[in-house]
C-alpha positions as CSV (number, residue, x, y, z in Angstrom):
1,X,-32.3,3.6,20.5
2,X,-28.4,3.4,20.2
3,X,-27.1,0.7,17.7
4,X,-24.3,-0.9,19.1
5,X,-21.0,-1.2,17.3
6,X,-19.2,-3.9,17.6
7,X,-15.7,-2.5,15.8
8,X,-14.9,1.3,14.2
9,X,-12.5,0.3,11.6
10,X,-10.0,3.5,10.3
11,X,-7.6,4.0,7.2
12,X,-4.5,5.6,8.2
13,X,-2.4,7.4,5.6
14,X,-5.4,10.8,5.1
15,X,-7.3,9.6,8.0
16,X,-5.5,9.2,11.2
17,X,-2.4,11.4,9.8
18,X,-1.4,14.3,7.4
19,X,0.8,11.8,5.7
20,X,-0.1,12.2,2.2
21,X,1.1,15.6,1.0
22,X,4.5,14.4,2.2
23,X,4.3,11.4,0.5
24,X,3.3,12.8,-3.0
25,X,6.0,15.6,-2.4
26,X,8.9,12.8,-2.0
27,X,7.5,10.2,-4.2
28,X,7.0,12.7,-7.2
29,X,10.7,13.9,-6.4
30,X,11.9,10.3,-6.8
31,X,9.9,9.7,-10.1
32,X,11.3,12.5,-11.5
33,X,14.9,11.2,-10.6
34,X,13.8,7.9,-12.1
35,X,12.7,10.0,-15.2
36,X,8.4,10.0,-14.7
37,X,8.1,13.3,-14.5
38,X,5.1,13.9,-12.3
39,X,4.0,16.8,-9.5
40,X,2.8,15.6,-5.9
41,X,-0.5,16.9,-7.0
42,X,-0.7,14.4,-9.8
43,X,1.3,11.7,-7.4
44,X,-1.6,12.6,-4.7
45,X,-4.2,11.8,-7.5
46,X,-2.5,8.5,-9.0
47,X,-1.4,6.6,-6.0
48,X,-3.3,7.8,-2.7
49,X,-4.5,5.0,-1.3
50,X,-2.6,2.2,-3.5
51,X,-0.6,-0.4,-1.9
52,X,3.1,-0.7,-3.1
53,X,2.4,-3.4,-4.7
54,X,0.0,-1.8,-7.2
55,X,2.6,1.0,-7.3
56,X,5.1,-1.3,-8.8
57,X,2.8,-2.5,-11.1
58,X,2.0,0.6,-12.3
59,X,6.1,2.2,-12.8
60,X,6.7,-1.5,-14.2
61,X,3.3,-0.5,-17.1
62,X,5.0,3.1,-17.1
63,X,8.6,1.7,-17.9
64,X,10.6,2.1,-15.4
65,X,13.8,1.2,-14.9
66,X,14.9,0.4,-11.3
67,X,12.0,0.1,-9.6
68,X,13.5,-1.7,-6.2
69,X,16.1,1.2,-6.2
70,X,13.1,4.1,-6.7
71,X,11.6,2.5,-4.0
72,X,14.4,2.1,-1.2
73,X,15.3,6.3,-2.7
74,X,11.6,7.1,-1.9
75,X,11.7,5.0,1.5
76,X,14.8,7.1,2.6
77,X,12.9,10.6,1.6
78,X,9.4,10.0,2.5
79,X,10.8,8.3,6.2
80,X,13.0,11.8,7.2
81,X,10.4,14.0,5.8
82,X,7.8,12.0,8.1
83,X,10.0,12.2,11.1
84,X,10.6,15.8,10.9
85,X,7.0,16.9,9.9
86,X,4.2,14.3,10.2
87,X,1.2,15.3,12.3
88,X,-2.0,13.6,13.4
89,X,-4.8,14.9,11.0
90,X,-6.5,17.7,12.7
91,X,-8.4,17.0,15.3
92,X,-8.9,12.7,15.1
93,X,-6.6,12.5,18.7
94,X,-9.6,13.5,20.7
95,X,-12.2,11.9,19.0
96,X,-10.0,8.9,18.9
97,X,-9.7,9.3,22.8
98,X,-13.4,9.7,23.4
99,X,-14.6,7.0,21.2
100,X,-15.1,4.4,23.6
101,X,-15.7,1.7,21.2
102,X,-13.1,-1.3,19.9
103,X,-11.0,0.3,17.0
104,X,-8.6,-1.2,15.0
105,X,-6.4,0.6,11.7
106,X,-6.5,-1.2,8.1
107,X,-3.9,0.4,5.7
108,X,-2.8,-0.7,2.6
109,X,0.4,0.8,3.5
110,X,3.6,-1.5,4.7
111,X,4.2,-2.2,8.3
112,X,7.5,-0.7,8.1
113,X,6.0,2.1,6.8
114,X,3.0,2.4,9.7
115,X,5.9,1.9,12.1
116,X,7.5,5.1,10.8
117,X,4.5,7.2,10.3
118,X,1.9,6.4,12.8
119,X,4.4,4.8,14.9
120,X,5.9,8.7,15.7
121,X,2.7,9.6,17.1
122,X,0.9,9.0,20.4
123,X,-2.1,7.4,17.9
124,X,0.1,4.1,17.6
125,X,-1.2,3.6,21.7
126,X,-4.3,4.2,21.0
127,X,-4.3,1.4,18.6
128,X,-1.7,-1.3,19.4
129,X,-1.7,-4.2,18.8
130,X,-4.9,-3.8,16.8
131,X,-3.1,-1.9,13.7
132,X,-3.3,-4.1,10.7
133,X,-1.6,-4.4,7.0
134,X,-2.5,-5.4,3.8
135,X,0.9,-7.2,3.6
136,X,-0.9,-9.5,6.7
137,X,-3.5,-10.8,3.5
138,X,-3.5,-12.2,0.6
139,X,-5.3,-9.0,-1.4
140,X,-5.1,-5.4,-0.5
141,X,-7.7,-2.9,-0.6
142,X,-10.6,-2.9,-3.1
143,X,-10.1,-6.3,-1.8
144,X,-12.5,-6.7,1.3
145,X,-9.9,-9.5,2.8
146,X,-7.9,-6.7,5.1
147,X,-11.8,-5.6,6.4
148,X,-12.2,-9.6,7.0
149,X,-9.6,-9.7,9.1
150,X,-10.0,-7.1,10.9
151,X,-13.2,-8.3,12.2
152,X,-12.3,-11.3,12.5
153,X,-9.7,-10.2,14.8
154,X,-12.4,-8.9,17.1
155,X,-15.6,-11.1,16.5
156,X,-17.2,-8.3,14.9
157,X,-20.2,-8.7,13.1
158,X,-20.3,-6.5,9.5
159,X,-23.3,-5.1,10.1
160,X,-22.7,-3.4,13.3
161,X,-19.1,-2.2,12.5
162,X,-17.9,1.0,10.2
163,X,-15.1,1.8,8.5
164,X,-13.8,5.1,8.0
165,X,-11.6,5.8,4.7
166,X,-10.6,8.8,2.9
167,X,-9.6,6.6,-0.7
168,X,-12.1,4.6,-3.4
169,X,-10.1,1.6,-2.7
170,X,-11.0,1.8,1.2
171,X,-14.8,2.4,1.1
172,X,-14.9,-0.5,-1.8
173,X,-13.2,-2.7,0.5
174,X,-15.8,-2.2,3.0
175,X,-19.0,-2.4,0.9
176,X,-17.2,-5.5,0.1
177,X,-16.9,-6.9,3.6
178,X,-20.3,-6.1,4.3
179,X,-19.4,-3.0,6.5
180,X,-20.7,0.4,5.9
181,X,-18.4,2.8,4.9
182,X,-17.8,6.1,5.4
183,X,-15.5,8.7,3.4
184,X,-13.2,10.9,5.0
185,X,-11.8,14.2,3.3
186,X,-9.4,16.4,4.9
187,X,-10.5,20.2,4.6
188,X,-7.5,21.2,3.2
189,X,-7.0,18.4,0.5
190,X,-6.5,20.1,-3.2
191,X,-8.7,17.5,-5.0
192,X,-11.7,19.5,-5.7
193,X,-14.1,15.9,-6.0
194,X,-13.5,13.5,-3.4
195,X,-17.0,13.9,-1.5
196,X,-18.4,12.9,-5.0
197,X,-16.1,9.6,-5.8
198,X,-16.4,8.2,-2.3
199,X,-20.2,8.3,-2.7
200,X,-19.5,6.8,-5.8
201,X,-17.6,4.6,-4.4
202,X,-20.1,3.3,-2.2
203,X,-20.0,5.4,1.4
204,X,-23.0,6.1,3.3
205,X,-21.3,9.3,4.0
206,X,-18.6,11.5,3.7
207,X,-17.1,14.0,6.3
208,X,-14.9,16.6,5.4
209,X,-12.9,16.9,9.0
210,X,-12.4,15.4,12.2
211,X,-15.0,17.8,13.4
212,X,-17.2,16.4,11.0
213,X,-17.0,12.9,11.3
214,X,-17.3,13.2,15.1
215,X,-20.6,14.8,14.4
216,X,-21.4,11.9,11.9
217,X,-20.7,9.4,14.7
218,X,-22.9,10.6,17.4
219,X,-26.1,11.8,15.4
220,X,-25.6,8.4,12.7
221,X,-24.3,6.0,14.4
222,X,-23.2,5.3,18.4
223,X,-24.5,8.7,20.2
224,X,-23.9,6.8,23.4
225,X,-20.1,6.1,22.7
226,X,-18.7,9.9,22.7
Protein backbone atom coordinates (compact mmCIF):
# COMPACT_ATOMS: atom_id res chain seq x y z
CA UNK A 1 0.00 0.00 0.00
CA UNK A 2 1.33 3.62 -0.91
CA UNK A 3 1.85 5.99 2.10
CA UNK A 4 0.70 9.21 1.18
CA UNK A 5 2.84 12.33 1.55
CA UNK A 6 1.59 15.18 2.45
CA UNK A 7 4.87 17.63 1.63
CA UNK A 8 8.64 16.62 0.16
CA UNK A 9 10.63 19.22 1.84
CA UNK A 10 14.33 20.01 -0.13
CA UNK A 11 17.63 21.84 0.92
CA UNK A 12 18.94 23.90 -1.77
CA UNK A 13 22.52 24.91 -1.75
CA UNK A 14 24.12 20.68 -2.51
CA UNK A 15 20.72 19.58 -3.21
CA UNK A 16 18.73 21.29 -5.85
CA UNK A 17 22.04 23.03 -7.24
CA UNK A 18 25.94 22.61 -7.76
CA UNK A 19 26.29 25.67 -5.68
CA UNK A 20 28.69 24.77 -3.15
CA UNK A 21 32.08 24.26 -4.82
CA UNK A 22 31.60 27.81 -6.07
CA UNK A 23 30.85 29.02 -2.88
CA UNK A 24 33.91 27.49 -1.02
CA UNK A 25 36.12 28.65 -4.07
CA UNK A 26 34.94 32.56 -3.57
CA UNK A 27 34.44 32.46 0.10
CA UNK A 28 38.01 30.87 0.77
CA UNK A 29 39.35 33.57 -1.75
CA UNK A 30 37.83 36.35 0.37
CA UNK A 31 39.09 34.88 3.82
CA UNK A 32 42.25 34.86 2.53
CA UNK A 33 41.99 38.59 1.52
CA UNK A 34 40.69 39.19 5.02
CA UNK A 35 43.76 37.23 6.24
CA UNK A 36 42.04 33.46 7.34
CA UNK A 37 43.85 31.61 5.20
CA UNK A 38 41.76 28.71 4.25
CA UNK A 39 41.27 26.33 0.86
CA UNK A 40 37.60 25.84 -0.53
CA UNK A 41 38.13 22.33 0.53
CA UNK A 42 38.43 23.32 4.07
CA UNK A 43 35.66 26.29 3.46
CA UNK A 44 33.40 23.29 1.94
CA UNK A 45 34.04 21.37 5.28
CA UNK A 46 33.55 24.39 7.88
CA UNK A 47 30.59 26.25 6.59
CA UNK A 48 28.39 23.97 4.17
CA UNK A 49 25.24 24.19 5.28
CA UNK A 50 25.74 27.23 7.97
CA UNK A 51 23.52 30.16 7.82
CA UNK A 52 25.42 33.62 7.58
CA UNK A 53 24.68 34.19 10.67
CA UNK A 54 26.68 31.35 12.22
CA UNK A 55 29.30 32.40 9.73
CA UNK A 56 29.74 35.68 11.38
CA UNK A 57 29.88 34.26 14.43
CA UNK A 58 32.44 32.07 13.63
CA UNK A 59 35.09 34.96 11.59
CA UNK A 60 33.96 37.26 14.78
CA UNK A 61 35.54 33.76 17.31
CA UNK A 62 38.31 33.59 14.44
CA UNK A 63 39.25 37.46 14.71
CA UNK A 64 38.37 39.06 12.04
CA UNK A 65 38.39 42.36 11.16
CA UNK A 66 35.74 43.60 8.75
CA UNK A 67 33.37 41.13 8.69
CA UNK A 68 30.33 43.30 6.97
CA UNK A 69 32.99 44.29 4.21
CA UNK A 70 34.23 40.30 3.84
CA UNK A 71 30.79 39.70 3.37
CA UNK A 72 29.48 42.27 0.80
CA UNK A 73 33.46 41.18 -1.19
CA UNK A 74 32.23 37.55 -1.01
CA UNK A 75 28.49 38.56 -2.03
CA UNK A 76 30.06 40.38 -5.16
CA UNK A 77 32.34 37.04 -6.02
CA UNK A 78 30.16 34.25 -5.16
CA UNK A 79 26.97 36.23 -7.10
CA UNK A 80 29.14 36.54 -10.73
CA UNK A 81 30.68 33.23 -10.35
CA UNK A 82 26.95 31.79 -9.77
CA UNK A 83 25.60 33.64 -12.78
CA UNK A 84 28.32 32.52 -15.11
CA UNK A 85 28.56 28.83 -13.89
CA UNK A 86 25.72 27.53 -11.50
CA UNK A 87 23.94 24.39 -12.68
CA UNK A 88 21.04 22.29 -11.31
CA UNK A 89 22.70 19.27 -9.53
CA UNK A 90 22.69 16.53 -11.83
CA UNK A 91 19.76 15.08 -12.60
CA UNK A 92 17.08 16.66 -9.65
CA UNK A 93 15.11 18.75 -12.84
CA UNK A 94 13.34 15.59 -13.83
CA UNK A 95 12.79 14.06 -10.76
CA UNK A 96 11.62 17.41 -9.57
CA UNK A 97 9.24 17.45 -12.66
CA UNK A 98 7.88 13.99 -12.15
CA UNK A 99 7.34 14.12 -8.45
CA UNK A 100 3.85 14.88 -8.37
CA UNK A 101 3.64 15.68 -4.81
CA UNK A 102 3.53 19.30 -2.87
CA UNK A 103 7.28 20.49 -2.45
CA UNK A 104 8.52 23.36 -0.94
CA UNK A 105 12.74 24.50 -0.51
CA UNK A 106 14.13 25.26 3.23
CA UNK A 107 17.63 26.85 3.08
CA UNK A 108 19.52 28.34 5.58
CA UNK A 109 20.85 30.49 2.88
CA UNK A 110 19.52 34.32 2.41
CA UNK A 111 16.70 35.18 0.16
CA UNK A 112 18.90 37.46 -1.79
CA UNK A 113 21.05 34.85 -2.09
CA UNK A 114 18.29 32.00 -3.35
CA UNK A 115 17.16 34.77 -5.62
CA UNK A 116 20.62 34.77 -7.27
CA UNK A 117 21.35 31.13 -7.27
CA UNK A 118 18.18 29.14 -7.66
CA UNK A 119 16.50 32.06 -8.96
CA UNK A 120 18.87 31.57 -12.47
CA UNK A 121 17.45 28.36 -12.99
CA UNK A 122 14.17 27.01 -14.28
CA UNK A 123 13.94 25.06 -10.59
CA UNK A 124 12.85 28.58 -9.00
CA UNK A 125 9.16 27.58 -11.10
CA UNK A 126 9.06 24.59 -9.97
CA UNK A 127 9.03 25.91 -6.55
CA UNK A 128 7.57 29.51 -6.24
CA UNK A 129 6.19 30.86 -4.01
CA UNK A 130 6.83 27.76 -1.82
CA UNK A 131 10.78 28.53 -1.41
CA UNK A 132 11.42 29.38 2.17
CA UNK A 133 14.47 31.03 4.36
CA UNK A 134 15.78 30.80 7.52
CA UNK A 135 15.90 34.62 7.63
CA UNK A 136 11.68 34.04 7.57
CA UNK A 137 12.26 32.35 11.52
CA UNK A 138 13.48 33.01 14.41
CA UNK A 139 16.29 30.03 14.39
CA UNK A 140 17.98 28.53 11.41
CA UNK A 141 18.79 25.02 10.87
CA UNK A 142 19.63 22.46 13.55
CA UNK A 143 16.78 24.45 14.60
CA UNK A 144 13.54 22.54 13.48
CA UNK A 145 11.56 26.11 13.27
CA UNK A 146 12.30 26.53 9.21
CA UNK A 147 10.84 22.58 8.98
CA UNK A 148 7.78 24.05 11.19
CA UNK A 149 7.04 26.36 8.83
CA UNK A 150 7.26 24.81 6.08
CA UNK A 151 4.56 22.52 7.05
CA UNK A 152 2.79 24.75 8.41
CA UNK A 153 2.65 26.48 5.23
CA UNK A 154 0.95 23.46 3.64
CA UNK A 155 -0.96 21.70 6.51
CA UNK A 156 1.43 19.02 6.44
CA UNK A 157 1.40 16.49 8.95
CA UNK A 158 5.33 15.43 10.16
CA UNK A 159 4.79 12.16 9.83
CA UNK A 160 3.78 11.87 6.31
CA UNK A 161 6.33 14.52 4.94
CA UNK A 162 10.28 14.13 4.11
CA UNK A 163 12.92 16.21 3.92
CA UNK A 164 15.78 15.88 1.77
CA UNK A 165 19.28 17.49 2.91
CA UNK A 166 22.75 17.03 1.99
CA UNK A 167 24.28 18.94 5.58
CA UNK A 168 24.02 17.69 9.56
CA UNK A 169 22.36 20.79 10.30
CA UNK A 170 19.42 19.98 7.73
CA UNK A 171 18.66 16.28 8.70
CA UNK A 172 18.78 17.51 12.56
CA UNK A 173 16.32 20.07 11.74
CA UNK A 174 14.06 17.49 10.56
CA UNK A 175 14.38 14.73 13.21
CA UNK A 176 13.63 17.81 15.11
CA UNK A 177 10.37 18.66 13.44
CA UNK A 178 9.24 15.29 13.54
CA UNK A 179 9.93 14.60 9.77
CA UNK A 180 12.04 11.96 8.47
CA UNK A 181 15.04 12.83 6.88
CA UNK A 182 16.90 11.84 4.32
CA UNK A 183 20.75 12.70 3.31
CA UNK A 184 21.78 13.73 0.07
CA UNK A 185 25.47 13.46 -1.25
CA UNK A 186 26.48 14.51 -4.62
CA UNK A 187 28.72 11.85 -6.34
CA UNK A 188 31.34 14.04 -7.04
CA UNK A 189 31.65 15.83 -3.54
CA UNK A 190 35.46 15.46 -2.11
CA UNK A 191 34.43 14.75 1.44
CA UNK A 192 35.17 11.20 1.70
CA UNK A 193 32.34 10.68 5.02
CA UNK A 194 29.25 12.32 4.40
CA UNK A 195 27.04 9.00 4.03
CA UNK A 196 28.40 8.24 7.60
CA UNK A 197 27.66 11.86 9.39
CA UNK A 198 24.16 12.19 7.96
CA UNK A 199 23.28 8.81 9.43
CA UNK A 200 24.83 10.14 12.33
CA UNK A 201 23.00 12.81 12.08
CA UNK A 202 19.84 11.22 12.19
CA UNK A 203 18.63 10.22 8.29
CA UNK A 204 16.79 7.26 7.54
CA UNK A 205 18.82 7.30 4.43
CA UNK A 206 21.29 8.64 2.45
CA UNK A 207 21.49 8.78 -1.56
CA UNK A 208 24.51 9.59 -3.26
CA UNK A 209 22.74 11.19 -6.59
CA UNK A 210 19.65 12.33 -8.10
CA UNK A 211 19.55 8.92 -9.59
CA UNK A 212 19.64 7.58 -6.28
CA UNK A 213 17.25 9.43 -4.40
CA UNK A 214 14.66 8.95 -7.10
CA UNK A 215 15.16 5.32 -6.53
CA UNK A 216 14.77 5.92 -2.68
CA UNK A 217 11.52 7.73 -3.34
CA UNK A 218 9.67 5.16 -5.27
CA UNK A 219 10.81 1.80 -3.56
CA UNK A 220 10.72 3.81 0.26
CA UNK A 221 8.42 6.06 0.24
CA UNK A 222 5.50 7.33 -2.52
CA UNK A 223 5.90 4.67 -5.53
CA UNK A 224 2.67 5.99 -6.86
CA UNK A 225 3.96 9.75 -7.12
CA UNK A 226 6.79 9.20 -9.95
Amino acid sequence: MTRPLDLVIFDCDGVLIDSEPIASRTLARSLSAAGLSMTAEEALRTFTGKSEADMRYYFKAAGICGIDSLFSNWHADVYAAFAAELRAMAGIEPLLRALDVPKCVASNSTLVRLKKSLGLLDLWDIFAPHIFSAEMVARPKPAPDLVLHCLAAFDARPERSIMIDDSHHGIQAASAAGVKAIGFVDPNDPRPDRREVLLAAGAAGVAVGAEDLAAMIIADLAPSTL
